[in-house]
mmCIF file of the C-alpha atoms, coordinates in Angstrom:
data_MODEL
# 
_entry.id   MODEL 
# 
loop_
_atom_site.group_PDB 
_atom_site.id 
_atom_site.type_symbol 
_atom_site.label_atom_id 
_atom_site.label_alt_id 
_atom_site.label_comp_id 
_atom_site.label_asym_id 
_atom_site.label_entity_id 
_atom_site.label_seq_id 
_atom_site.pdbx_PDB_ins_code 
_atom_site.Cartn_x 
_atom_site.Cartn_y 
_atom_site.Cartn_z 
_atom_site.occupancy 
_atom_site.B_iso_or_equiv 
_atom_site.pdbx_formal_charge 
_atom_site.auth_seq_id 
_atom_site.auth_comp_id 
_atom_site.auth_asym_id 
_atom_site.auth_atom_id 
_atom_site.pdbx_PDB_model_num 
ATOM 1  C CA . UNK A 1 1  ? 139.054 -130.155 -75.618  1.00 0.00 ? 1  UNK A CA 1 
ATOM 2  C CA . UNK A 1 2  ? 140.594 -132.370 -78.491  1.00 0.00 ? 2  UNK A CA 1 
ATOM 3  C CA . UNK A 1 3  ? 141.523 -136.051 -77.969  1.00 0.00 ? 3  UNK A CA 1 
ATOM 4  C CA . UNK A 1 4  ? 145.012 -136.591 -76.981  1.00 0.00 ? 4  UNK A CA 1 
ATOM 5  C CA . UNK A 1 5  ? 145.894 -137.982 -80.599  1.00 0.00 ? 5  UNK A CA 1 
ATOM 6  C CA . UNK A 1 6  ? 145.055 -134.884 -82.576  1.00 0.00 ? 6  UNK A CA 1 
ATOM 7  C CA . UNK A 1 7  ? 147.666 -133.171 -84.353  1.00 0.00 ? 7  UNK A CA 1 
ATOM 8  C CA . UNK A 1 8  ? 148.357 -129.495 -84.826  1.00 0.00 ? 8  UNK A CA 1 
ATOM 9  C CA . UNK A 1 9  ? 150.096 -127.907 -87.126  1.00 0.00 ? 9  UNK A CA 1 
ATOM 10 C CA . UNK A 1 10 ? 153.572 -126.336 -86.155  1.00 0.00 ? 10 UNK A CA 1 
ATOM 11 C CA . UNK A 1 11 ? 152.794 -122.553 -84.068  1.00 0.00 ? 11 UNK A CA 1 
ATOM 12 C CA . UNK A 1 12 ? 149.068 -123.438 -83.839  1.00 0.00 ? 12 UNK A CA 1 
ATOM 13 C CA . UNK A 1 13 ? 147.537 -123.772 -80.643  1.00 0.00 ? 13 UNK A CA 1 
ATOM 14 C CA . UNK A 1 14 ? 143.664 -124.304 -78.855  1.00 0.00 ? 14 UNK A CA 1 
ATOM 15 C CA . UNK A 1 15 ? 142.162 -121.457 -77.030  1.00 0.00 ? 15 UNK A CA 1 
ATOM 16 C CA . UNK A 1 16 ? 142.381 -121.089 -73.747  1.00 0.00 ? 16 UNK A CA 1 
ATOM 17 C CA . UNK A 1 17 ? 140.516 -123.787 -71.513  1.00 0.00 ? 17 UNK A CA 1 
ATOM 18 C CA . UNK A 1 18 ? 139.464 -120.863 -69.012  1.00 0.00 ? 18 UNK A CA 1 
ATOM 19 C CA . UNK A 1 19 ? 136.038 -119.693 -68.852  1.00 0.00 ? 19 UNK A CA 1 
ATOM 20 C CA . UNK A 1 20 ? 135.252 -116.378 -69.869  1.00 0.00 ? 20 UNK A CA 1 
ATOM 21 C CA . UNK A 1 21 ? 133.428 -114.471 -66.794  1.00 0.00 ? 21 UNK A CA 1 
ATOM 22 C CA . UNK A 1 22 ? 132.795 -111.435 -68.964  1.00 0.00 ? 22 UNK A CA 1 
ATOM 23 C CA . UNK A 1 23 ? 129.413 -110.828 -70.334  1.00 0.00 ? 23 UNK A CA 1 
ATOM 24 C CA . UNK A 1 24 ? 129.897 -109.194 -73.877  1.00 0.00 ? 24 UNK A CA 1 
ATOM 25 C CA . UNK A 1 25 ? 127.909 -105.557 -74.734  1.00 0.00 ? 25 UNK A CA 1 
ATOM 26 C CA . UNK A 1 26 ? 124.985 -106.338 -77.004  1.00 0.00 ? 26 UNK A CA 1 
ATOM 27 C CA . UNK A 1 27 ? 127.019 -104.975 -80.573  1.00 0.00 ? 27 UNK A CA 1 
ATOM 28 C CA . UNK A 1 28 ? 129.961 -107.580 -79.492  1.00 0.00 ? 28 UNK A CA 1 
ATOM 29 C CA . UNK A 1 29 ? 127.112 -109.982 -79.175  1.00 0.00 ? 29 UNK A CA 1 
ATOM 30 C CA . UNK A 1 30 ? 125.499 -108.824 -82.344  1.00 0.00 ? 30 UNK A CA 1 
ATOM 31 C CA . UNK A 1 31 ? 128.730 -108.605 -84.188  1.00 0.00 ? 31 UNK A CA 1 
ATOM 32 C CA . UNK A 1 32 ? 129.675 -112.574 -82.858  1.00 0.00 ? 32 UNK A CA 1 
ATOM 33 C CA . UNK A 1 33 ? 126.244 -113.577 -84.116  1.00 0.00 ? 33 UNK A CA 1 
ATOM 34 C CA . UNK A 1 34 ? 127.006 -111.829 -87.369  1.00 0.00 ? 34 UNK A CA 1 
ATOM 35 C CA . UNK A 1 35 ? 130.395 -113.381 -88.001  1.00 0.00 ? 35 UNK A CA 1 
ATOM 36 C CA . UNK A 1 36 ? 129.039 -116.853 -87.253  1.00 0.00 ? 36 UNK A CA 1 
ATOM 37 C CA . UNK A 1 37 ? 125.826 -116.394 -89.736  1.00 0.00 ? 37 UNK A CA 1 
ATOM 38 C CA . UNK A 1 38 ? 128.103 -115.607 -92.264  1.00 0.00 ? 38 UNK A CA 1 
ATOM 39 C CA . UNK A 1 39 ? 131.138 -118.418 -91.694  1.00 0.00 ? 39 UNK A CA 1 
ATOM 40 C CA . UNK A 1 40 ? 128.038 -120.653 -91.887  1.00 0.00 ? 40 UNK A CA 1 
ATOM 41 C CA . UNK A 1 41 ? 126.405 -119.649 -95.119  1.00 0.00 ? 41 UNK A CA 1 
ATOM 42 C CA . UNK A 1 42 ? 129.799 -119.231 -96.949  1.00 0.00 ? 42 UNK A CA 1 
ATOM 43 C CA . UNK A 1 43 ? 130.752 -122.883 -95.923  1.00 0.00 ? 43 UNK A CA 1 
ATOM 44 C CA . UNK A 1 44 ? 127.100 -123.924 -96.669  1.00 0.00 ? 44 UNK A CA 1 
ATOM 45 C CA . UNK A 1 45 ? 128.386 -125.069 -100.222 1.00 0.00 ? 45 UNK A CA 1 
ATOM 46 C CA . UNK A 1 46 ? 130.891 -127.412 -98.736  1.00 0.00 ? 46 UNK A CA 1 
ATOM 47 C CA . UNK A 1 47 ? 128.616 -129.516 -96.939  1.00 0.00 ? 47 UNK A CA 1 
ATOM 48 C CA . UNK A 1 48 ? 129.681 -132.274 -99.441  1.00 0.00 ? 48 UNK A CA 1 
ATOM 49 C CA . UNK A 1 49 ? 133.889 -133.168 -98.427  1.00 0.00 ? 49 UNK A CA 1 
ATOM 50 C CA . UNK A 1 50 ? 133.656 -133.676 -102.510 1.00 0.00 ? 50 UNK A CA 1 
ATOM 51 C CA . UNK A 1 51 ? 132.519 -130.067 -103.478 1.00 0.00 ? 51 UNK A CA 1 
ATOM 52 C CA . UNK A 1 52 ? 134.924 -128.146 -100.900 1.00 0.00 ? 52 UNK A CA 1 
ATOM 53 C CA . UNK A 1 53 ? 138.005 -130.805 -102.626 1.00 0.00 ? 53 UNK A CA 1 
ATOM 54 C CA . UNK A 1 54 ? 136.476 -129.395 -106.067 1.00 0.00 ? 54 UNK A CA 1 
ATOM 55 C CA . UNK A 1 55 ? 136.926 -126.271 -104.925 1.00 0.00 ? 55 UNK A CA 1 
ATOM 56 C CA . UNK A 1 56 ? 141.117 -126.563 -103.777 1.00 0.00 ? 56 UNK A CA 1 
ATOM 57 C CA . UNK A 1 57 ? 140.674 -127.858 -100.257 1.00 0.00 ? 57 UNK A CA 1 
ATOM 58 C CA . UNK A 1 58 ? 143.370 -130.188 -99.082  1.00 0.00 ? 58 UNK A CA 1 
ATOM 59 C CA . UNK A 1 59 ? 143.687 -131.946 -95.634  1.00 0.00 ? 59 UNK A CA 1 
ATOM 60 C CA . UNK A 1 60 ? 145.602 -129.895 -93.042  1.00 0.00 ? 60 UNK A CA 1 
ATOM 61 C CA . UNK A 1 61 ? 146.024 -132.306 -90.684  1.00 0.00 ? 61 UNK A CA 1 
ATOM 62 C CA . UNK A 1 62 ? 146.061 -136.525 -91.079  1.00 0.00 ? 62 UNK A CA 1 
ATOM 63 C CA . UNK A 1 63 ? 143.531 -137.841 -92.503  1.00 0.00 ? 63 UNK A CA 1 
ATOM 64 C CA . UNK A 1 64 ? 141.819 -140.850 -91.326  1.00 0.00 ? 64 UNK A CA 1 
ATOM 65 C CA . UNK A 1 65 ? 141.225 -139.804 -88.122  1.00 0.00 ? 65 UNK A CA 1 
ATOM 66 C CA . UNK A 1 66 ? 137.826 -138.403 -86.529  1.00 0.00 ? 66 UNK A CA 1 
ATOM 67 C CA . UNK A 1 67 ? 138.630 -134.808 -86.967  1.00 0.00 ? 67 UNK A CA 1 
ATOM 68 C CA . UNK A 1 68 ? 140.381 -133.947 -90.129  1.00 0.00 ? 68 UNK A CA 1 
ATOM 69 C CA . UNK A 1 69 ? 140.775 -130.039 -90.903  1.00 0.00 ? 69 UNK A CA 1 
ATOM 70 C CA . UNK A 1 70 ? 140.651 -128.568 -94.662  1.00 0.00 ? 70 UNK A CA 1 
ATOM 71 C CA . UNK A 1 71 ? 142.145 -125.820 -96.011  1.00 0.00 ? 71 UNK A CA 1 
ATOM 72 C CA . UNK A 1 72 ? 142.382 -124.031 -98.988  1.00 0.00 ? 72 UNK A CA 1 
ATOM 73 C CA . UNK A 1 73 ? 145.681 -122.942 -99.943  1.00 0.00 ? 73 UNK A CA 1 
ATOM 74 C CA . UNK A 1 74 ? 144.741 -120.618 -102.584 1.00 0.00 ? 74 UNK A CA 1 
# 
């Protein structure tokens, strides 16, 4: 779970702290390994906080702490 200092932004909130207790069919499974493969390879050219501010992304939440969260408004 996130420290107790982290910020949200307004009407944004963390998942649920509950375990899941239901095993997903293999094409969810396939279909959650998908998504992730490709979040990671289109964020692969941001591994440098430099390139992804090149690219439009601003701080969403404050910076100088341990977590700060980009996004792009555009």
């Amino acid at each position: 779970m996130p420290g107790p200092n982290m910020q949200m932004a307004q009407g944004t909130k963390m998942a649920s702290a509950q375990p899941c207790d239901v095993t997903p069919a293999k094409q969810q499974q396939k279909t959650a390994v998908n998504l992730v493969d490709a979040a990671w390879n289109g964020a692969r050219k941001y591994q440098s906080l430099a390139a992804a501010k090149a690219a439009g992304y601003r701080p969403a939440t404050p910076t100088g702490r341990a977590v700060v969260h980009y996004i792009n408004p555009s």
